[in-house]
C-alpha positions as CSV (number, residue, x, y, z in Angstrom):
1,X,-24.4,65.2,6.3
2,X,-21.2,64.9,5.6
3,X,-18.4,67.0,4.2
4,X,-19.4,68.0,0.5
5,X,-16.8,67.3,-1.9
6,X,-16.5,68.5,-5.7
7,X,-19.2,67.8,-8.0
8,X,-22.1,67.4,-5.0
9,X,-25.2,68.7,-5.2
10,X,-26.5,70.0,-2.1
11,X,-29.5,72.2,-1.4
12,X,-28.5,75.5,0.4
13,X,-30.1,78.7,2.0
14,X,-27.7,81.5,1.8
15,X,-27.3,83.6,5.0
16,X,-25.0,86.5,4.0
17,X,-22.5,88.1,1.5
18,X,-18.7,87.9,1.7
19,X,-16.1,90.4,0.2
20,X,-15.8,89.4,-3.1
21,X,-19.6,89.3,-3.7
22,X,-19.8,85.4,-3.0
23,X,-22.7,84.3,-0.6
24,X,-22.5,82.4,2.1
25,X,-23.8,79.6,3.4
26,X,-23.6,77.2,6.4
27,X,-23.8,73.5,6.2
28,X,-23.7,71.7,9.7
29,X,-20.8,74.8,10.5
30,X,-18.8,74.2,7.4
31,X,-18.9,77.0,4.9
32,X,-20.3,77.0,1.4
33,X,-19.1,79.9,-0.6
34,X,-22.5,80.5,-3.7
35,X,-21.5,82.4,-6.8
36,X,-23.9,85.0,-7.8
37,X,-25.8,83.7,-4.5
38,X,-27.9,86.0,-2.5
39,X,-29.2,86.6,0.9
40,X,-32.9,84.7,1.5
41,X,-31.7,82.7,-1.7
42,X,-32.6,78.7,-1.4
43,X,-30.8,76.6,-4.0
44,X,-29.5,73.3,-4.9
45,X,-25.7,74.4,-5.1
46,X,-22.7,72.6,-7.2
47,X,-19.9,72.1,-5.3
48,X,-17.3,72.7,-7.7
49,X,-14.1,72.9,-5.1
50,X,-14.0,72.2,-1.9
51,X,-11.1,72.6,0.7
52,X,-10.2,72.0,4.5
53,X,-12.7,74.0,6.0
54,X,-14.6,75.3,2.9
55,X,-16.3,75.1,0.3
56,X,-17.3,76.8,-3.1
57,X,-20.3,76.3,-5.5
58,X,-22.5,77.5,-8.4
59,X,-26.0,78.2,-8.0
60,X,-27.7,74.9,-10.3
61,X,-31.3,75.6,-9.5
62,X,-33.1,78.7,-8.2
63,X,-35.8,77.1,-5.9
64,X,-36.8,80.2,-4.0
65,X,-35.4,83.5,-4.7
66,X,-34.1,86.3,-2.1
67,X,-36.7,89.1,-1.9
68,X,-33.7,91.6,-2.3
69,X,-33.0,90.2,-6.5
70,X,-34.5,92.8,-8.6
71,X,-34.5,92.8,-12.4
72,X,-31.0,94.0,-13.6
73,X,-31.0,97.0,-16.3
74,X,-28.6,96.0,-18.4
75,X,-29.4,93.4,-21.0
76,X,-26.0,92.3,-20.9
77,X,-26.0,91.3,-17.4
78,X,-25.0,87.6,-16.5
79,X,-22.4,86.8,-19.5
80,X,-20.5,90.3,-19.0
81,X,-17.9,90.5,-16.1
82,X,-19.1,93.9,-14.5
83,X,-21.6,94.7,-12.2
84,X,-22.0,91.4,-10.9
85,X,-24.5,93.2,-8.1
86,X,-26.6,94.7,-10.7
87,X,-29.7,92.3,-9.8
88,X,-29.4,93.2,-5.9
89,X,-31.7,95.8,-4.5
90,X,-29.5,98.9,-4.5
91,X,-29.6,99.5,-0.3
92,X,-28.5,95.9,0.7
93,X,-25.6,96.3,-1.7
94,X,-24.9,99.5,0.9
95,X,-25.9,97.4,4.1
96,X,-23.6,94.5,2.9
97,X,-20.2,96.8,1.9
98,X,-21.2,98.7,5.5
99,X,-20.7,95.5,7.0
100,X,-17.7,93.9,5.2
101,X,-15.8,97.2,7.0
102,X,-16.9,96.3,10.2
103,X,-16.0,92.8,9.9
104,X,-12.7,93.9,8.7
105,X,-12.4,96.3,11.7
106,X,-13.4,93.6,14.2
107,X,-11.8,91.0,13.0
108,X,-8.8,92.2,11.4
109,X,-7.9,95.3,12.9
110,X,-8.7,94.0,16.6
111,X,-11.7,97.4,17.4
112,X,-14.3,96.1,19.5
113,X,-16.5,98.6,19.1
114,X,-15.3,100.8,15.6
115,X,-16.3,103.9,14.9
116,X,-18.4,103.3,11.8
117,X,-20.8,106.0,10.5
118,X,-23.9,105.2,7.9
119,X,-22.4,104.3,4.7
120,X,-22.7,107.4,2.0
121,X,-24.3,106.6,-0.9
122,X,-23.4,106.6,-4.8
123,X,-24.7,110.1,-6.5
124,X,-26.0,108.1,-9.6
125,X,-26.1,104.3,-9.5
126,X,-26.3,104.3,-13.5
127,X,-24.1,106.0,-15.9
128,X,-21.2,107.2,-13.7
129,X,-18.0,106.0,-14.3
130,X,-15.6,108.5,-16.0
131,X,-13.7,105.9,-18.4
132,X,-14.5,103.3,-20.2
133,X,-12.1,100.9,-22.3
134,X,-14.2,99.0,-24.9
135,X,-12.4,96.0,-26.6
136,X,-12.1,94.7,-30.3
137,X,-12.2,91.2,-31.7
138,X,-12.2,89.0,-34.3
139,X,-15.5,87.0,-34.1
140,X,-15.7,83.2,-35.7
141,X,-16.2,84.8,-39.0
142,X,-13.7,87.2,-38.7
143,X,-16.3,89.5,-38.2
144,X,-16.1,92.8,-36.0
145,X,-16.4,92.6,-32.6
146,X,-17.0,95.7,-30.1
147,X,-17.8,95.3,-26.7
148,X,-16.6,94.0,-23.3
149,X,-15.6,90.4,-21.8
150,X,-17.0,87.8,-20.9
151,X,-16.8,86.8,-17.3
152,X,-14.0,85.0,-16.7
153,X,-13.3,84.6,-20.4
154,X,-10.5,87.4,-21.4
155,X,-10.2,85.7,-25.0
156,X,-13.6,86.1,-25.3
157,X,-15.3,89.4,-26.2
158,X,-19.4,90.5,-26.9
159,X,-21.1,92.7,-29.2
160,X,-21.9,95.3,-27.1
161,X,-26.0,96.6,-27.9
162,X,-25.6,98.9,-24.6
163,X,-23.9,99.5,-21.4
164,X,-25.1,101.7,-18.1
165,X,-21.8,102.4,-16.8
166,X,-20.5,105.6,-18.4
167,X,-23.6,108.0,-20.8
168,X,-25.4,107.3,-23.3
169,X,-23.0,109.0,-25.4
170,X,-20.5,106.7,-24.7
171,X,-22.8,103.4,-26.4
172,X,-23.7,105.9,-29.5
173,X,-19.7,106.6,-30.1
174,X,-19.0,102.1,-29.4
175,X,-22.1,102.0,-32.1
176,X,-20.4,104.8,-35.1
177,X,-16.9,103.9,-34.4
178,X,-17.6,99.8,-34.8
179,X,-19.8,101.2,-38.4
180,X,-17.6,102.5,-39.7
181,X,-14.9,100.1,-39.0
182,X,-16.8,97.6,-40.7
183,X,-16.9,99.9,-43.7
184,X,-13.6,101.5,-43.7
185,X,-12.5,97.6,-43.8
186,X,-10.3,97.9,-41.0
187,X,-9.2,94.7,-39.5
188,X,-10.3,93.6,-35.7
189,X,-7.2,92.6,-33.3
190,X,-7.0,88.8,-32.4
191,X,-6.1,88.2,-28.7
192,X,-4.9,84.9,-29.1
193,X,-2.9,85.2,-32.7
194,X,-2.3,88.8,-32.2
195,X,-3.5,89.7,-36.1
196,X,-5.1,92.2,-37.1
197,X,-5.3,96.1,-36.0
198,X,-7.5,97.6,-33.9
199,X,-7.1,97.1,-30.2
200,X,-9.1,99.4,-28.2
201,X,-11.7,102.0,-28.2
202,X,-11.1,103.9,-24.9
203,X,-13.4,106.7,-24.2
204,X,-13.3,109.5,-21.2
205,X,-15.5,112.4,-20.2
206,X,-15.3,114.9,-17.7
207,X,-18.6,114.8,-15.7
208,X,-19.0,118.2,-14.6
209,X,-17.1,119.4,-18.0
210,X,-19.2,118.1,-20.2
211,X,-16.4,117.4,-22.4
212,X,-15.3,113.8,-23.7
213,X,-12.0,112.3,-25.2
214,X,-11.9,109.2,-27.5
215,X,-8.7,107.0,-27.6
216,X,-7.8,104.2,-30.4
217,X,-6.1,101.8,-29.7
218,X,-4.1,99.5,-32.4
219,X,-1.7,97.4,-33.3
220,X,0.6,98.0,-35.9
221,X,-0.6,98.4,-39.0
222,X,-0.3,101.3,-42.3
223,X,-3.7,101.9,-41.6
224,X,-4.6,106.3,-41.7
225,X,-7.3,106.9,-38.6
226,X,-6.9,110.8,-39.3
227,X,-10.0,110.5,-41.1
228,X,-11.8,108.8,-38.9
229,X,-11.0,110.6,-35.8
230,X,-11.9,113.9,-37.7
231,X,-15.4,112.2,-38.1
232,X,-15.8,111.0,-34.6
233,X,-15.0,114.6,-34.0
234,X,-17.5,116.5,-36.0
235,X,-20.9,114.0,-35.2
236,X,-20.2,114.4,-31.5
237,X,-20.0,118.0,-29.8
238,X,-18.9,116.8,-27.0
239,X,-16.0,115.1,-28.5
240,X,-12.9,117.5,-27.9
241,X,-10.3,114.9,-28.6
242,X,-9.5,112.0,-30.8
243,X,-6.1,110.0,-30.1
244,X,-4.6,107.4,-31.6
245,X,-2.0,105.0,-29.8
246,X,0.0,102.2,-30.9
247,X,0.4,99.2,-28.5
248,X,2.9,97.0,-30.4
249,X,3.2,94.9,-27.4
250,X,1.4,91.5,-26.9
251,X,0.5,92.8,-23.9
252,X,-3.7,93.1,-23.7
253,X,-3.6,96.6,-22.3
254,X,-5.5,99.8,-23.6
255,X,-1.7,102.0,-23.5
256,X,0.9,102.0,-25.7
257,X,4.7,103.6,-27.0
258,X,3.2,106.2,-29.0
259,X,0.3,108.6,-29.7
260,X,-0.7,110.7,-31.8
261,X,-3.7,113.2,-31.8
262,X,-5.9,112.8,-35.0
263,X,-8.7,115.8,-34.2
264,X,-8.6,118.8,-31.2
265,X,-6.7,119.2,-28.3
266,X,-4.7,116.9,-26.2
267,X,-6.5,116.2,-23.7
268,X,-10.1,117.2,-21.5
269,X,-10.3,118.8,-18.0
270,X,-12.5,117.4,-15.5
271,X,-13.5,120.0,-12.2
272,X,-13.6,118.6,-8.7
273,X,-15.0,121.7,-6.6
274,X,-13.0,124.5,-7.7
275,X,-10.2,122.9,-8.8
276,X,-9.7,121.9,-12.6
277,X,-7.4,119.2,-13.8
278,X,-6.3,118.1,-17.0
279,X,-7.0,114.0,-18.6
280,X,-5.8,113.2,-21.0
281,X,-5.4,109.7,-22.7
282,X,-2.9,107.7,-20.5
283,X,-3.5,110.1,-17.1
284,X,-4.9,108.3,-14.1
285,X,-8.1,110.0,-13.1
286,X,-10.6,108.0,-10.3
287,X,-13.3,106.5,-12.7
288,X,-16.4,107.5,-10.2
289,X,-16.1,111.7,-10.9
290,X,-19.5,112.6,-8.8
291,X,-18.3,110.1,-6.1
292,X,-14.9,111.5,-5.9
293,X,-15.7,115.0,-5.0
294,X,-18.1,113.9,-2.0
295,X,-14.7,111.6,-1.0
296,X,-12.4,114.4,-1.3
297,X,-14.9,116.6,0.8
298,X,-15.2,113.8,3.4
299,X,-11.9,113.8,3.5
300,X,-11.5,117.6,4.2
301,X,-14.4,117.4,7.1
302,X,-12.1,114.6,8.6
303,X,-8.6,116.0,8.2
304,X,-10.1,119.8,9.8
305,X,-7.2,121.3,8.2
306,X,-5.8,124.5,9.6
307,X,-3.8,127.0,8.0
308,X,-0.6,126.1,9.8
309,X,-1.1,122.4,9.2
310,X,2.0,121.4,7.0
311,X,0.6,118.3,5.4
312,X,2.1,114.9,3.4
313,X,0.0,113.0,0.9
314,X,1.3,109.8,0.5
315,X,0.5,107.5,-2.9
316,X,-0.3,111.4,-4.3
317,X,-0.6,109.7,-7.9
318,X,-1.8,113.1,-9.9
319,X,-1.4,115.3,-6.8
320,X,-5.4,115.5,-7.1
321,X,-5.9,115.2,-3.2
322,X,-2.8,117.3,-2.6
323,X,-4.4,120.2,-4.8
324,X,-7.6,119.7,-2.9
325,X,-6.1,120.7,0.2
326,X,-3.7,123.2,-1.0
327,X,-5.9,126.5,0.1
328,X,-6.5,124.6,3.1
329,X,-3.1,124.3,4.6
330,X,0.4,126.2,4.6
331,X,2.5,123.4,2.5
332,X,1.5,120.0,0.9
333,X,4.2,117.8,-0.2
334,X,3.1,114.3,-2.5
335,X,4.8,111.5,-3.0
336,X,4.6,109.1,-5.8
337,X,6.0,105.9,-7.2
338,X,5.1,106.7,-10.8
339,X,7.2,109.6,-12.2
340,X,4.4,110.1,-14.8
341,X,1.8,110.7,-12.4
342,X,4.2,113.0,-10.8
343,X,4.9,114.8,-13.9
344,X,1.1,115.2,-14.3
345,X,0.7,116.3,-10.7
346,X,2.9,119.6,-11.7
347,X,1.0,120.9,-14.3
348,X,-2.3,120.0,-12.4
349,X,-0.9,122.6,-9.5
350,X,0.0,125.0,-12.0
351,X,-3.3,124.8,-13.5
352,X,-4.8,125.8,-10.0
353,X,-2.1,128.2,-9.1
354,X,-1.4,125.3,-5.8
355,X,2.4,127.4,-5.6
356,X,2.5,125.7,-2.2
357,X,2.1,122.1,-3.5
358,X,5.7,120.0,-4.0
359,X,5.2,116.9,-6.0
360,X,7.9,114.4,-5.1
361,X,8.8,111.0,-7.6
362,X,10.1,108.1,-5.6
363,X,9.5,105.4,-3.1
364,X,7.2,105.8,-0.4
365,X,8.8,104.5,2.0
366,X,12.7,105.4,1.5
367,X,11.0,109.0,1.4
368,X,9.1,108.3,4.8
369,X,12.6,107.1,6.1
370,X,14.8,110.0,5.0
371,X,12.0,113.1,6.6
372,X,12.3,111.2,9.9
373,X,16.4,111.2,9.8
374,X,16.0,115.0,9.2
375,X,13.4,115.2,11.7
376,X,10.5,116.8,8.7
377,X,7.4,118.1,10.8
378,X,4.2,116.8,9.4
379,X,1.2,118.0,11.2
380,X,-1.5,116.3,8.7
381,X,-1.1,113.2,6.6
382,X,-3.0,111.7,3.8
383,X,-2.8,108.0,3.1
384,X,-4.6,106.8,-0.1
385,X,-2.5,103.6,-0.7
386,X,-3.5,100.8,-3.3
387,X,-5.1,97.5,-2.6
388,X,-2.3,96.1,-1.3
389,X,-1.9,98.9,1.8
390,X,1.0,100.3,3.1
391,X,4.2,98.8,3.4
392,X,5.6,97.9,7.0
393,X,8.3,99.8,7.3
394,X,6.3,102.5,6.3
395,X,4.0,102.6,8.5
396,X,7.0,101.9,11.3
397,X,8.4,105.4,10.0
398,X,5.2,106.9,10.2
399,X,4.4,106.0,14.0
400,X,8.0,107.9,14.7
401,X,7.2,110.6,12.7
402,X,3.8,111.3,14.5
403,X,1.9,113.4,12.6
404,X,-0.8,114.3,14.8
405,X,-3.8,114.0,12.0
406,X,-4.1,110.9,10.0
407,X,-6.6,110.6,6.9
408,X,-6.3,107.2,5.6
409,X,-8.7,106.5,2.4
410,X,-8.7,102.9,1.3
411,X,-10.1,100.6,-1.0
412,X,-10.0,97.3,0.2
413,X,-11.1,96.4,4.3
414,X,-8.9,93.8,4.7
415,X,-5.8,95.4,4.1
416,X,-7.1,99.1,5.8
417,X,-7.7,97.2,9.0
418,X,-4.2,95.6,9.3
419,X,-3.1,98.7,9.0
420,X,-5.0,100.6,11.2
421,X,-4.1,98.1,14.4
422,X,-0.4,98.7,13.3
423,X,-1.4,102.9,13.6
424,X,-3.3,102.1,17.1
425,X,-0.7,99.7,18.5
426,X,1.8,102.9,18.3
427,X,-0.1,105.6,20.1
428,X,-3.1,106.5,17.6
429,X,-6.8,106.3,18.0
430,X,-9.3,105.8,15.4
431,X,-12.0,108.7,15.7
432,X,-14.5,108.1,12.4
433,X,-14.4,105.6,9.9
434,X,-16.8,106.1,7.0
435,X,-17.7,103.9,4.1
436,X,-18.6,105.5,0.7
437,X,-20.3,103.6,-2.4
438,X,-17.7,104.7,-5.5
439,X,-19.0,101.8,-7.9
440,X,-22.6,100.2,-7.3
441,X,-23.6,97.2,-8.3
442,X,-20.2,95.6,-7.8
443,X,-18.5,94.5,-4.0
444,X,-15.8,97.4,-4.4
445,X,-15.9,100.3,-2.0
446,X,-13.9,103.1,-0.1
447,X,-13.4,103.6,3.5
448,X,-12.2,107.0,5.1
449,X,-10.2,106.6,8.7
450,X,-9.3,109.8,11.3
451,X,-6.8,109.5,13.4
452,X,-5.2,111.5,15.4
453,X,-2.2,110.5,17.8
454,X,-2.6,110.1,21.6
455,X,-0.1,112.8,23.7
């Protein structure tokens, strides 16, 4: 057969999964990448682009399914964006995010052999994520909408009947707040003419708090939500805060230029271990609370702190690793981009007392520069970078500083192994790398590295 080219049909057995949840599939060598394509899966495939050495497609007809599909939970599954895995059996979702780390670490990072321990699993694969942000829209009629986006469609938004990512609490707040909307006559936002008023329902709850905060978001607009957020307030016990913010902005995004609380406190506090920190509506908290706490203690059993250890958490955002460790070891200094984040990060440490916990604002890597001109002794350090990884140069000022324990925690493979064969090319070895599950049913997972430096 020849190369397939856009708009073929071609009939397919997919062999494996790629990061980014495609499948994969072989066609006389070349590669066909299959949207929403399993392993075991045999399909006729439309090509819908196709490249130098590759191709990808859309599953037309099922012929035989994989024996890993399942039936997914959620009714909404197929036109909503999220959990795309949701109709994979639960432990090849595992096997295949296991695997796309070792590939990485092969591949990319240049290990032979890496050091890669059984992935650990998600503590609830239903109902887990701390946040959700819920959107509003105009329908045809001009009717309410309430819900979540249609995959690859960000105009375009559904009426949400139920979702199984954050509680059951969370779907029966979407349900009152859209009712009495509709009542209250208060007009949906329109993404594309940006009329109307209401943005964004945003709602957060501490997992091991039992406590949950509810955030509208609007537009301008004289429109009084006091009333309403004293009601959301009273029919929900858990409720302990109602916000309202106004995004003015065209800007589609659930934050805004000001706030103002319409029914309790301020914010919620959410416990990891023994440590407490306070959300509130615009913090950055990791979504996956359960998930978080068995990462932070993975991280501990990795790092072995000791009590001399003067440690650096790099990327610190709201110090919450920083605090983490702060019984653990004699000083913890975090750095952070985002001076809000920083600001948070102080009153988290005073809310747990961390006196030994500095919280820095400022660039990553002019800070790495400056501590080794003054020679700063760092004998742990904590990298939890974003998707992107860390930047050259830090990573350059790292290797001279060498800190002789290195924790790196990291979202994306890819960019963790090009980074790690930087670390190993200047005098480090990689001891454990372990991949946790912190949001099933989607390709997204966490990897935790040690290292410690060679003498």
């Amino acid at each position: 057969m020849t190369k397939p080219k856009k708009g073929d049909l071609i009939r397919l057995t997919v062999d494996s999964l790629a990061f980014g949840g495609k499948g994969v599939s072989k066609v006389n060598g070349f590669v066909v990448f299959v949207e929403h394509g399993y392993p075991g899966d045999e399909i006729d495939a439309r090509i819908y682009k196709a490249r130098g050495n590759f191709a990808e497609s859309r599953v037309e007809t099922l012929i035989k399914p994989s024996p890993h599909r399942i039936a997914p939970a959620c009714k909404h599954f197929g036109p909503c964006g999220g959990c795309k895995w949701q109709n994979l059996d639960y432990s090849i979702q595992k096997k295949y995010k296991a695997d796309q780390l070792k590939d990485a670490l092969v591949h990319l990072g240049g290990i032979p052999e890496p050091p890669i321990e059984p992935i650990i699993s998600a503590h609830k694969i239903y109902y887990y994520r701390n946040k959700m942000e819920f959107s509003f829209h105009a329908g045809l009629d001009g009717e309410i909408l309430l819900g979540l986006h249609f995959a690859g469609r960000f105009k375009d938004v559904f009426q949400l009947q139920a979702c199984h990512l954050q509680s059951e609490l969370s779907n029966e707040i979407v349900e009152f707040v859209r009712d009495r909307a509709i009542e209250l006559g208060l007009p949906p936002y329109h993404i594309v003419t940006h009329e109307g008023f209401l943005r964004f329902l945003v709602i957060r709850e501490g997992k091991f708090t039992d406590q949950a905060l509810v955030n509208i978001v609007t537009g301008d607009g004289d429109y009084d939500l006091k009333g309403l957020g004293e009601e959301i307030g009273k029919k929900f016990e858990k409720v302990v805060s109602v916000s309202h913010t106004v995004n003015s902005a065209k800007a589609n995004i659930a934050k805004g230029d000001k706030e103002k609380i319409l029914y309790g406190a301020d914010h919620i506090s959410e416990k990891l271990g023994n440590k407490e920190f306070k959300i509130s509506a615009s913090s950055f908290f990791q979504t996956n609370s359960y998930q978080v706490q068995r990462l932070y203690d993975l991280a501990v059993e990795l790092a072995e702190p000791e009590k001399t250890d003067r440690m650096i958490d790099l990327y610190t955002g709201t110090g919450t690793i920083a605090i983490y460790f702060s019984d653990l070891v004699s000083e913890v200094i975090g750095v952070e981009t985002v001076t809000d984040s920083v600001m948070d990060a102080k009153i988290n440490a005073r809310i747990n007392s961390a006196s030994n916990a500095e919280f820095l604002a400022g660039d990553v890597e002019e800070y790495m520069k400056k501590a080794v001109e003054n020679d700063e002794k760092c004998d742990l350090l904590i990298l939890d970078p974003p998707r992107a990884g860390c930047h050259p140069k830090t990573l350059k000022h790292l290797a001279a500083m060498k800190p002789r324990k290195i924790v790196y925690i990291s979202c994306n493979p890819a960019t963790l192994a090009r980074d790690l064969k930087s670390l190993l090319e200047n005098g480090y070895e990689l001891n454990r790398a372990v991949p946790i599950d912190l949001f099933p049913h989607t390709f997204h997972m966490e990897a935790v590295c040690r290292l410690t430096y060679r003498e």
